[in-house]
Structures are given as C-alpha cells and as structure tokens.
N, C-alpha and C positions, 0 to 999 in steps of 0.2 A: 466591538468586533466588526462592527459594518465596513471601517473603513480599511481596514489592514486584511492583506494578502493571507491567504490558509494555506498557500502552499509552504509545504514540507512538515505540515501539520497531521495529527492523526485524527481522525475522524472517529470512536465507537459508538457503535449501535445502540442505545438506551435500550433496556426491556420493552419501555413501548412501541420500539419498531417492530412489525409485524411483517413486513414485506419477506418472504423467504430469499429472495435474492441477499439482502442485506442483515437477516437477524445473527446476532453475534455476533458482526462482523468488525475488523479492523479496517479501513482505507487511510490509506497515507494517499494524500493529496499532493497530486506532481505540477497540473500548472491552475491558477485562478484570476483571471482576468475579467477586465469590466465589462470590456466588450465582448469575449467569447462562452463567459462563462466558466467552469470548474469540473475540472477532468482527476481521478484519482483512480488508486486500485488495489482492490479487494487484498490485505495479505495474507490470511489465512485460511485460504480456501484453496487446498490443492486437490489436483485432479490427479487420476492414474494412469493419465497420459505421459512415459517418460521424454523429456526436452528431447534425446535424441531421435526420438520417433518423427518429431516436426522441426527441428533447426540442428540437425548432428554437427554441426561445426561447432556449435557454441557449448556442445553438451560435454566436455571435459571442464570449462568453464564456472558450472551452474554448484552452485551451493545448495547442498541436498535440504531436503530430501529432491532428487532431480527429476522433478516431473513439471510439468507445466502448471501454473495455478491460474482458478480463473478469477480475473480481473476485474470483474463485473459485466453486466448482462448488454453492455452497450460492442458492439464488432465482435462479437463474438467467436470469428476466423481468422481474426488478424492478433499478432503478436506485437507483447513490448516487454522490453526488458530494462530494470533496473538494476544500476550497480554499485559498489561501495568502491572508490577510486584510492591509492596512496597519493602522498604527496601533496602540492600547493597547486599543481598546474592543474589544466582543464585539457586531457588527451581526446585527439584526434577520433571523433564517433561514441564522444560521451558529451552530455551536457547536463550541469548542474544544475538542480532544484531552485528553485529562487527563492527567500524565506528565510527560516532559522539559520545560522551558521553553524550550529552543532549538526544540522542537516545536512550541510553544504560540500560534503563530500560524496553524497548519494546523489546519480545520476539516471537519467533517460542512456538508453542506449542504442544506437543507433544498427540494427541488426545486418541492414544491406554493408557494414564495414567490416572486411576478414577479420576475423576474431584474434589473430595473431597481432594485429598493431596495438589491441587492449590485455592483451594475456599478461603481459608482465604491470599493467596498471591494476587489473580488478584484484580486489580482497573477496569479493564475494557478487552474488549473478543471483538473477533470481526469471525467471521469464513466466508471461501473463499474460494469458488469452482476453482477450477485452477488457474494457473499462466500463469505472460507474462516471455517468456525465450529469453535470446539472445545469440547462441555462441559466440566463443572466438572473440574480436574485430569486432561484428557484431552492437550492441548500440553504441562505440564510432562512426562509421559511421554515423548512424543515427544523432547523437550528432553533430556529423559537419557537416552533411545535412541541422541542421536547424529544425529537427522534436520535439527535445523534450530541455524543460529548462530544467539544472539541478540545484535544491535549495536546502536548508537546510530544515529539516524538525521540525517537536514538537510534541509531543507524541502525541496531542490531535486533528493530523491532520487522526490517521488511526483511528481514534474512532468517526469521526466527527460527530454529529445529524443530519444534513441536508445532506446527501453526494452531492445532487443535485448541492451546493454550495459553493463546497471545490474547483475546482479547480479555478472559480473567487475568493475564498478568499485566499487562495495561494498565487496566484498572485502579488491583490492588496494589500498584505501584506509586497512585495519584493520594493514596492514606484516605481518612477521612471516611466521609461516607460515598466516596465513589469506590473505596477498598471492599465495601459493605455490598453492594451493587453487583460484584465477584463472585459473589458467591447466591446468588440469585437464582433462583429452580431454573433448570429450562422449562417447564411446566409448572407457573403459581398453582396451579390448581391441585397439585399433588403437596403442597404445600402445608 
C-alpha cells in the first residue's frame, strides 16, 4: 500500500481510534500526493446546519439529508462539495477523483461556479465543512498503527441516507471479520 494512491479510497476508523474528531468515522479520501500529502472528508458526520443557510444557491442541489456535514476538523469555515456526475465527460466546475474508476464519477466541486451550468450533470451533492488532512507519510503511520481500515469505496457511500449507519455498513459489507467489527459496542466496557 506504500506505493499506490488512496484516493477515492474509504478510509474507517478501527475501534482503536480514539480521537473523537474521528471515532466511527468514514473518510473517502479525495486527493493523495507525495509531495502534499492526503486531504479526505469525514462522510458521516452531519451537522444541523441546513446547506441553504450557508451556500442557498446549491441548496436545491444537495442530496438530503440537506444540511451541511462536517469534514473534518482541518478549515473548519470553509466549504467543499462533492458530487456524483452522469455521463463520460468531465463538466465545467467538477473535477474527478483520481483512483478507483468505479470512483471515478465522484467529484470535487467547485462552489465559486453558478450551480446551474452542473444542475443537469449532478446525481447527487453532498457539501462539507472542513477536512481531515494528513502530511507526507503521516496516514501511512497511522495505517500501521492500526487506526484506520483502508477499503474500496461506491459512490453511494459519500451520498449515504442514514450517515449514522455508513460506517457499520461499510464494514459489514467487506464479510469476514471486518463484518464482525460492525457490530462492536461503542462502549467495550459495557460489553
């Protein structure tokens, strides 16, 4: 895994992560580079902030539930939106994930572009208050710590309905004993 790209990969939380920014959490991982390091964002943590309270242009747009989620604890004020695109092309204020090609229809979205030149491209929107970032060779550590799986992702994992539920269905979707993992106390100790 050292040498291949994680983007458009899913990043979950192992039980032993402890950090509350990150415990149960899902990240799909949007760019990972050598020289900048590894930028992704949190996707089941929504907040009750609705999109249209802070970006009302895009808020017809957005794939409920329509609130804003947060991204992780890195820009914390600034927005980014990903999106699910039709077609073969690469429309004007989206840019594709680099990575998986079953990924390869989920994009960055570029907010400062009127929403109307991607309305008839998006399937689905999703908008996300900050990101998790990790310098150069700072996630692979983590990665052999033991903090986070890394899986394959499906487009319909950043657009989930229930976010509360993505990272048990994640999971139990990988079988085995990461399906086992699912169903893990949130408290071992009540165990």
């Amino acid at each position: 895994m050292e040498d291949a790209s994680l983007s458009g990969k899913l990043l979950a939380a192992t039980p032993l992560l402890g950090d509350p920014n990150f415990r149960r959490t899902v990240i799909l991982v949007v760019e990972d580079e050598d020289e900048e390091g590894t930028l992704g964002v949190v996707l089941n943590r929504p907040t009750h902030v609705p999109v249209g309270q802070v970006l009302e242009p895009w808020e017809e747009l957005v794939t409920g539930p329509s609130v804003v989620f947060r991204g992780g604890p890195v820009s914390p004020n600034s927005a980014l939106a990903l999106a699910l695109v039709r077609g073969a092309g690469e429309p004007l204020g989206w840019r594709s994930l680099e990575g998986s090609p079953l990924m390869s229809r989920i994009g960055l979205v570029d907010l400062g572009t009127p929403p109307e030149l991607l309305a008839a491209e998006i399937t689905s929107l999703r908008v996300f208050a900050g990101y998790a970032g990790w310098g150069v060779g700072q996630l692979q550590v983590e990665i052999d710590e033991g903090a986070w799986y890394v899986l394959g992702g499906q487009p319909a994992d950043a657009f989930f309905a229930e976010p509360e539920r993505l990272w048990p269905a994640v999971l139990r979707r990988q079988g085995g004993d990461l399906a086992l993992v699912a169903t893990y106390p949130d408290d071992p100790v009540l165990n």
